[in-house]
N, C-alpha and C positions, 0 to 999 in steps of 0.2 A: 770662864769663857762665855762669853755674851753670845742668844742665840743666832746671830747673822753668823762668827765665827762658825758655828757648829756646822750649820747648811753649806757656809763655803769648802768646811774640812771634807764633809758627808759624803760632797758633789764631785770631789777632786777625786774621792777615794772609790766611789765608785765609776767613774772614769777608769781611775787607773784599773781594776778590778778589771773590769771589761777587756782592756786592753792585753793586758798578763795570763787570764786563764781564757785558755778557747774553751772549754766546756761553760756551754751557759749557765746550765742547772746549777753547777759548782761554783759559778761566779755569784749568781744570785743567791745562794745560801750561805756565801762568805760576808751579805751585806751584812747578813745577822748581828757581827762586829758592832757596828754602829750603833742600835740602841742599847746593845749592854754595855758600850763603852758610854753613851750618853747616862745610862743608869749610875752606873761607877764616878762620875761627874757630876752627877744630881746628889749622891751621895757623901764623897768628899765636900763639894760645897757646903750643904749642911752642916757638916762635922766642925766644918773653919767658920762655921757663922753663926751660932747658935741661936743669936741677939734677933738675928733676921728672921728667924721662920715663924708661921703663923698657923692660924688654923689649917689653910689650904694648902699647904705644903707640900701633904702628900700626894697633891693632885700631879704635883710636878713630874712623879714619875710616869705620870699616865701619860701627859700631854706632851712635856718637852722631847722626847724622841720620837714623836710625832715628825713632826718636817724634817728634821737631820734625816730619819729614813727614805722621805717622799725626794726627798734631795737626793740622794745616794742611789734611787732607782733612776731620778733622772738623767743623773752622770753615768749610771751603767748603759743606761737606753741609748743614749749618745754615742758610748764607747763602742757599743755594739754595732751600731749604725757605721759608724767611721770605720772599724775593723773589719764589717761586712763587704763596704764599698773597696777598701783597698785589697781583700782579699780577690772581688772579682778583676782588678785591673792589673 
């Protein structure tokens, strides 16, 4: 999965998170999901590629769930905002 995929998967997911749990603290500690699933991804890939990895490889786990996360806060931020406003109306 290329990383535009990941931030669109991240963004969806934390959207929906927002929306399914009213506890927010709950919601936000559920995003946790997301960079361990991107780690488990960084890792599989590796495994199916072997030919491909380089020195800086290991960097990948540091960096690539990077934005999938920043993604996933912003779809919950959203969710929250949407579920807020139809809560008061």
């Amino acid at each position: 999965m290329a990383i535009e995929g990941a931030i669109l998967l991240a963004t969806a997911f934390g959207f929906i998170v927002a929306i399914l749990i009213s506890n927010a603290k709950l919601g936000c500690a559920s995003l946790l999901i997301v960079p361990v699933a991107m780690i488990f991804q960084i890792s599989r890939w590796q495994d199916q590629n072997p030919e491909a990895i380089r020195s800086t490889s290991g960097l990948d786990f540091l960096f690539v769930p990077f934005w999938p996360i920043i993604a996933a806060l912003c779809g919950f931020a959203v969710g929250l905002i949407l579920r807020k406003q139809n809560d008061e109306s």
